[in-house]
C-alpha positions, 0 to 999 in steps of 0.5 A: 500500500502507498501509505504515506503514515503508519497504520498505528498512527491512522488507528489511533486517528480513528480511535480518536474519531470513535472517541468523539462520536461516543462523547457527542451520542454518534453510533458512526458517522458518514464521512463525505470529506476527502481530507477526512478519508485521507486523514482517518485511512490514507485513502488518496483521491479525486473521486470524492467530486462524485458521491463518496461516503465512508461509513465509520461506526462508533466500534472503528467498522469501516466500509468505503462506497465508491465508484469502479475506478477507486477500488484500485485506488482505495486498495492502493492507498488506503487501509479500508478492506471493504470497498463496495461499488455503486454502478453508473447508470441513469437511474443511479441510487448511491444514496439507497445502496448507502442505506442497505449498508447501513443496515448490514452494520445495524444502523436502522434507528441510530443516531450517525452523524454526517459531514454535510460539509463536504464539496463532494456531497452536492446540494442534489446528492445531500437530498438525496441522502436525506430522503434515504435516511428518512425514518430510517435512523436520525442524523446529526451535522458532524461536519467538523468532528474529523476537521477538530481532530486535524487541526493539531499536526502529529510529528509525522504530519508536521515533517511534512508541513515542514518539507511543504514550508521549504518547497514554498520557499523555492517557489519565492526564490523561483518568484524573485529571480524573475520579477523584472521589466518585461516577464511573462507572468506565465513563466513566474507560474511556470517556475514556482510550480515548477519548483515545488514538483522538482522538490517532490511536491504535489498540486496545490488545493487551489490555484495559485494567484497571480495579479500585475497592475490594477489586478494585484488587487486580487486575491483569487486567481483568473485566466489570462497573462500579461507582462510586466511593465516598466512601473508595475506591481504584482500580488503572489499568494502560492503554497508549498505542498507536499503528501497534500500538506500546505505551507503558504508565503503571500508577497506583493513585488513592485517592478520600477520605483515604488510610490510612497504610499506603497513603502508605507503600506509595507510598513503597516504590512509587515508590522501588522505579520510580525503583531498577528503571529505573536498573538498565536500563542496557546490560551489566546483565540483565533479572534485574538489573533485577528484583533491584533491585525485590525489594530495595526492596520486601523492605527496605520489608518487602513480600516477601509483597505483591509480584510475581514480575516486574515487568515487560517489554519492549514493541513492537508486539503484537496482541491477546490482550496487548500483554506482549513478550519478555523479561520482568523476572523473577529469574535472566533472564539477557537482556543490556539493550540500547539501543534496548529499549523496557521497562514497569517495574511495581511492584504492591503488593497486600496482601490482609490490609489490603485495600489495592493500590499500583502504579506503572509508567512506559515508558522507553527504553534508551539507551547512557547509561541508561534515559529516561522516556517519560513526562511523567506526574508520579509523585504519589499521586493523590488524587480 
C-alpha cells in the first residue's frame, strides 16, 4: 500500500474519531470529506467530486462506497478492506445502496452523524441522502468532528508541513529571480510550480494567484497573462505542498520605483505579520489573533483597505482550496493550540490609489509561541 503514515498512527486517528462520536451520542458517522478519508485511512483521491461516503461506526467498522475506478485506488492507498461499488447508470441510487449498508452494520434507528460539509456531497446528492435516511435512523451535522481532530499536526504530519514550508520557499526564490521589466507572468507560474514538483511536491488545493497592475488587487486567481511593465506591481499568494500538506508565503513585488504610499503600506504590512503571529500563542483565540491585525492596520489608518480575516489554519486539503478550519476572523472564539499549523495574511488593497500590499508567512504553534516556517526574508521586493 502507498501509505504515506503508519497504520498505528491512522488507528489511533480513528480511535480518536470513535472517541468523539461516543462523547457527542454518534453510533458512526458518514464521512463525505476527502481530507477526512485521507486523514482517518490514507485513502488518496479525486473521486470524492462524485458521491463518496465512508461509513465509520462508533466500534472503528469501516466500509468505503465508491465508484469502479477507486477500488484500485482505495486498495492502493488506503487501509479500508471493504470497498463496495455503486454502478453508473441513469437511474443511479448511491444514496439507497448507502442505506442497505447501513443496515448490514445495524444502523436502522441510530443516531450517525454526517459531514454535510463536504464539496463532494452536492446540494442534489445531500437530498438525496436525506430522503434515504428518512425514518430510517436520525442524523446529526458532524461536519467538523474529523476537521477538530486535524487541526493539531502529529510529528509525522508536521515533517511534512515542514518539507511543504521549504518547497514554498523555492517557489519565492523561483518568484524573485524573475520579477523584472518585461516577464511573462506565465513563466513566474511556470517556475514556482515548477519548483515545488522538482522538490517532490504535489498540486496545490487551489490555484495559485497571480495579479500585475490594477489586478494585484486580487486575491483569487483568473485566466489570462500579461507582462510586466516598466512601473508595475504584482500580488503572489502560492503554497508549498507536499503528501497534500500546505505551507503558504503571500508577497506583493513592485517592478520600477515604488510610490510612497506603497513603502508605507509595507510598513503597516509587515508590522501588522510580525503583531498577528505573536498573538498565536496557546490560551489566546483565533479572534485574538485577528484583533491584533485590525489594530495595526486601523492605527496605520487602513480600516477601509483591509480584510475581514486574515487568515487560517492549514493541513492537508484537496482541491477546490487548500483554506482549513478555523479561520482568523473577529469574535472566533477557537482556543490556539500547539501543534496548529496557521497562514497569517495581511492584504492591503486600496482601490482609490490603485495600489495592493500583502504579506503572509506559515508558522507553527508551539507551547512557547508561534515559529516561522519560513526562511523567506520579509523585504519589499523590488524587480
Amino acid at each position: 500500500m502507498a501509505l504515506h503514515f503508519s497504520e498505528s498512527e491512522l488507528a489511533e486517528r480513528r480511535a480518536r474519531a470513535c472517541a468523539a462520536m461516543s462523547e457527542e451520542g454518534l453510533d458512526g458517522l458518514l464521512v463525505f470529506r476527502q481530507e477526512s478519508h485521507y486523514y482517518l485511512t490514507g485513502y488518496d483521491t479525486f473521486g470524492y467530486v462524485f458521491f463518496q461516503c465512508l461509513y465509520l461506526g462508533a466500534d472503528g467498522t469501516m466500509t468505503l462506497l465508491t465508484r469502479a475506478p477507486d477500488l484500485r485506488q482505495a486498495g492502493h492507498t488506503s487501509v479500508i478492506d471493504d470497498v463496495r461499488i455503486w454502478v453508473d447508470a441513469p437511474d443511479a441510487g448511491p444514496a439507497d445502496q448507502l442505506r442497505d449498508i447501513l443496515t448490514e452494520h445495524g444502523c436502522r434507528g441510530a443516531r450517525l452523524g454526517v459531514e454535510w460539509e463536504a464539496y463532494g456531497l452536492t446540494a442534489r446528492n445531500g437530498q438525496r441522502l436525506a430522503a434515504a435516511l428518512e425514518g430510517f435512523c436520525t442524523t446529526a451535522d458532524a461536519s467538523e468532528l474529523v476537521s477538530r481532530l486535524r487541526v493539531v499536526k502529529s510529528p509525522a504530519e508536521m515533517a511534512y508541513v515542514r518539507r511543504a514550508a521549504e518547497l514554498a520557499d523555492d517557489a519565492y526564490d523561483a518568484a524573485v529571480a524573475l520579477t523584472a521589466e518585461g516577464a511573462d507572468e506565465a513563466a513566474i507560474l511556470t517556475a514556482m510550480q515548477g519548483a515545488v514538483f522538482a522538490g517532490g511536491g504535489d498540486y496545490p488545493g487551489n490555484p495559485y494567484i497571480i495579479g500585475s497592475g490594477r489586478d494585484a488587487l486580487l486575491c483569487r486567481y483568473y485566466t489570462g497573462r500579461r507582462r510586466l511593465e516598466a512601473q508595475d506591481q504584482l500580488t503572489l499568494e502560492w503554497a508549498g505542498v507536499y503528501r497534500h500538506y500546505h505551507a503558504c508565503l503571500m508577497r506583493t513585488f513592485a517592478v520600477g520605483t515604488p510610490p510612497p504610499e506603497q513603502r508605507s503600506m509595507f510598513d503597516a504590512a509587515r508590522d501588522a505579520l510580525e503583531e498577528t503571529g505573536a498573538a498565536l500563542t496557546p490560551g489566546q483565540t483565533f479572534g485574538d489573533a485577528f484583533d491584533a491585525h485590525a489594530r495595526v492596520l486601523d492605527r496605520a489608518g487602513y480600516a477601509s483597505h483591509r480584510m475581514n480575516a486574515c487568515g487560517y489554519s492549514l493541513g492537508t486539503t484537496f482541491p477546490p482550496n487548500w483554506m482549513d478550519w478555523p479561520m482568523l476572523y473577529r469574535g472566533n472564539p477557537v482556543l490556539v493550540e500547539a501543534g496548529m499549523v496557521i497562514f497569517v495574511h495581511i492584504i492591503i488593497f486600496d482601490s482609490d490609489s490603485g495600489l495592493a500590499m500583502t504579506l503572509g508567512r506559515t508558522v507553527a504553534v508551539a507551547e512557547s509561541g508561534p515559529e516561522v516556517l519560513s526562511r523567506a526574508p520579509l523585504d519589499f521586493v523590488i524587480g
